[in-house]
C-alpha positions in Angstrom: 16.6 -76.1 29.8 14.7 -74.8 33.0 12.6 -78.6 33.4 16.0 -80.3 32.6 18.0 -78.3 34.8 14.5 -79.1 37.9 14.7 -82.9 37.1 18.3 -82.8 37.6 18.0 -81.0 41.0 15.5 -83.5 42.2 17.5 -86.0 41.3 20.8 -84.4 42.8 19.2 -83.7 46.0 20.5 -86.2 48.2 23.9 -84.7 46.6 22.9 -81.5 48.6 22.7 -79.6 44.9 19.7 -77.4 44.7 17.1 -76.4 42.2 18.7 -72.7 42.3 22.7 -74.5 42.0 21.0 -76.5 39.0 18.9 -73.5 36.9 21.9 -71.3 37.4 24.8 -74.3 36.0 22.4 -75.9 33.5 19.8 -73.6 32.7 22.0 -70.1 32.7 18.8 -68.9 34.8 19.9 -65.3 36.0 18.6 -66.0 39.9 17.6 -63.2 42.5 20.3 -62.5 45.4 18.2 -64.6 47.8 18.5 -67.5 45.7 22.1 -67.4 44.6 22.5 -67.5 48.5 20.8 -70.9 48.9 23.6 -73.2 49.7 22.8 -76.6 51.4 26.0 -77.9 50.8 29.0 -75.7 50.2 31.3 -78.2 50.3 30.0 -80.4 47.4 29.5 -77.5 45.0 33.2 -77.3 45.4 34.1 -80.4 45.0 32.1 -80.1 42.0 33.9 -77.2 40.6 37.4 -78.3 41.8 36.5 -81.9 39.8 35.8 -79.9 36.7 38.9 -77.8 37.0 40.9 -80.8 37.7 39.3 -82.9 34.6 39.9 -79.5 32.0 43.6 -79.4 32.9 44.5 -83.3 32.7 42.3 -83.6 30.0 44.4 -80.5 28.1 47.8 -82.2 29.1 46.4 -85.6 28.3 46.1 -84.4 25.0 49.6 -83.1 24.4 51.3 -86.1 26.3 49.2 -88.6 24.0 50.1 -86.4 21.1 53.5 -86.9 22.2 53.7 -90.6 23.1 51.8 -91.5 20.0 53.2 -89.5 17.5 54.7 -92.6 15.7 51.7 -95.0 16.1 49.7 -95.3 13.1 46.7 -94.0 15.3 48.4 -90.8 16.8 44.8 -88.8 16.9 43.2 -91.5 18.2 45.4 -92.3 20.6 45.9 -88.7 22.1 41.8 -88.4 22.3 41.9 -91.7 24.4 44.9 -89.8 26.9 42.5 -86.6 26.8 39.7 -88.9 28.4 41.7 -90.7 30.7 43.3 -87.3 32.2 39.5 -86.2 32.3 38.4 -89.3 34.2 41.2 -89.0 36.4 41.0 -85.2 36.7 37.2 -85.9 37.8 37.8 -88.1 40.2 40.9 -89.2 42.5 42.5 -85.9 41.4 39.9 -83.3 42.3 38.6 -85.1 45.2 41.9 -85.4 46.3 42.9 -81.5 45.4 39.7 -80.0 47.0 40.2 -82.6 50.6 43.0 -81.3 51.3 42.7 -77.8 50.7 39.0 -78.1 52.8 40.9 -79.2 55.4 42.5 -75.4 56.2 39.1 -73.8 55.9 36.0 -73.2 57.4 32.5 -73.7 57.0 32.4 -69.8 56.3 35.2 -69.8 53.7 33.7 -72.9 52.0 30.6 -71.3 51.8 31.5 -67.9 50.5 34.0 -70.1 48.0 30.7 -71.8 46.7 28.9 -68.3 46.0 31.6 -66.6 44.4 31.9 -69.9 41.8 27.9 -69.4 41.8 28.2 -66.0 40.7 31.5 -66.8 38.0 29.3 -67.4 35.0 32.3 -67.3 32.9 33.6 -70.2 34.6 29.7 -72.1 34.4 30.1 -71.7 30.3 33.5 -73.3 30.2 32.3 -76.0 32.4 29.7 -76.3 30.4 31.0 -76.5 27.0 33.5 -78.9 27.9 30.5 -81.6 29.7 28.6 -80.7 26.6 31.2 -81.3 24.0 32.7 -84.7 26.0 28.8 -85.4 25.6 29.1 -84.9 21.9 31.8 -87.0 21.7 30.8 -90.2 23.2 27.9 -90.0 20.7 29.5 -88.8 17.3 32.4 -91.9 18.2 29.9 -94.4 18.7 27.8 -93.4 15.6 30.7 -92.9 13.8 33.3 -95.4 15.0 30.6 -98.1 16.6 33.7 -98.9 19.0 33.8 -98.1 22.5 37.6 -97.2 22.0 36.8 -94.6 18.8 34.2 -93.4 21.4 36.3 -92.5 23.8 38.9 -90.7 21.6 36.3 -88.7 20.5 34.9 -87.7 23.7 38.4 -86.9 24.6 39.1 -84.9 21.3 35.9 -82.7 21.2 35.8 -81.9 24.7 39.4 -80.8 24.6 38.5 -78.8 21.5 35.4 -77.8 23.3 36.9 -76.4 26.2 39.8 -74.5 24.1 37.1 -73.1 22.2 35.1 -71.1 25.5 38.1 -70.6 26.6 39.0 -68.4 23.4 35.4 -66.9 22.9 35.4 -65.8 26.9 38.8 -64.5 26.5 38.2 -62.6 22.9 34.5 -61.6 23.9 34.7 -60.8 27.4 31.2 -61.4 28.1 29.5 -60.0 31.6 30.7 -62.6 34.4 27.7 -61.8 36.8 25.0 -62.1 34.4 23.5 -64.6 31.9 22.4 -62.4 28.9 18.4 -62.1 28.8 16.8 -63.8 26.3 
């Protein structure tokens, strides 16, 4: 995980997201003080964070509203996968950009920054983060094998990453595991 998590810090660098941001988010790398304090740009590891918040939640209510909507179409599963994607998609984007501009706006550079290193340091929140990108992942590959439509892939992305996410959400709540530490291998 360490050489995927470098390549994707050289290829984020222009993004202003380090090799130390991308071993502790991808890898689960426990990093010294020094390095956890490496913070070229505050504000995008925010907007990073704030996206993924924002894309959890709307995927979640996505989910229930499609459930909802759809509960007499003859597709109702399928259907409230595809509004779990779409609340992630929009969650990711307009939404969380939106969210985290205007709450930048009353802050400053200091209270960005030490926002960035306390999310840096919430490794409970890294793993839900985490298992929800990895299961959407998952999704998009088990629909296509499994569907071979780009509209069965997207319900199942939207599905399994909503199942994902409730999932580390449960196992963080029910094992409270140490939120400043990855465990040692």
């Amino acid at each position: 995980m360490a050489l995927l998590a470098d390549f994707l810090a050289r290829v984020s660098e222009p993004l202003g997201l380090n090799k130390p941001y991308m071993r502790n988010a991808v890898a689960h790398v426990n990093l010294s003080d020094e390095e956890m304090r490496d913070i070229p740009n505050p504000w995008n590891e925010m907007q990073i964070h704030v996206s993924f918040k924002c894309a959890e939640a709307l995927a979640f209510l996505g989910l229930g509203a499609g459930a909802f909507l759809f509960r007499r179409s003859p597709t109702p599963i399928r259907r409230a996968g595809q509004c779990a994607f779409m609340g992630g998609l929009l969650g990711a984007g307009p939404v969380g950009y939106l969210m985290w501009s205007g709450k930048a706006r009353s802050l400053n550079h200091e209270d960005i920054y030490d926002r960035a290193y306390r999310c840096r340091y919430n490794r409970n929140q890294l793993r839900i983060d985490g298992a929800f990108e990895g299961s959407a992942y998952l999704g998009l590959i088990g629909g296509l094998l499994t569907t071979r439509s780009v509209m069965g892939m997207i319900a199942d992305a939207g599905l399994v990453s909503t199942a994902g996410l409730l999932g580390a959400v449960a196992w963080t709540v029910y094992s409270k595991p140490d939120k400043l530490k990855w465990p040692e291998e």
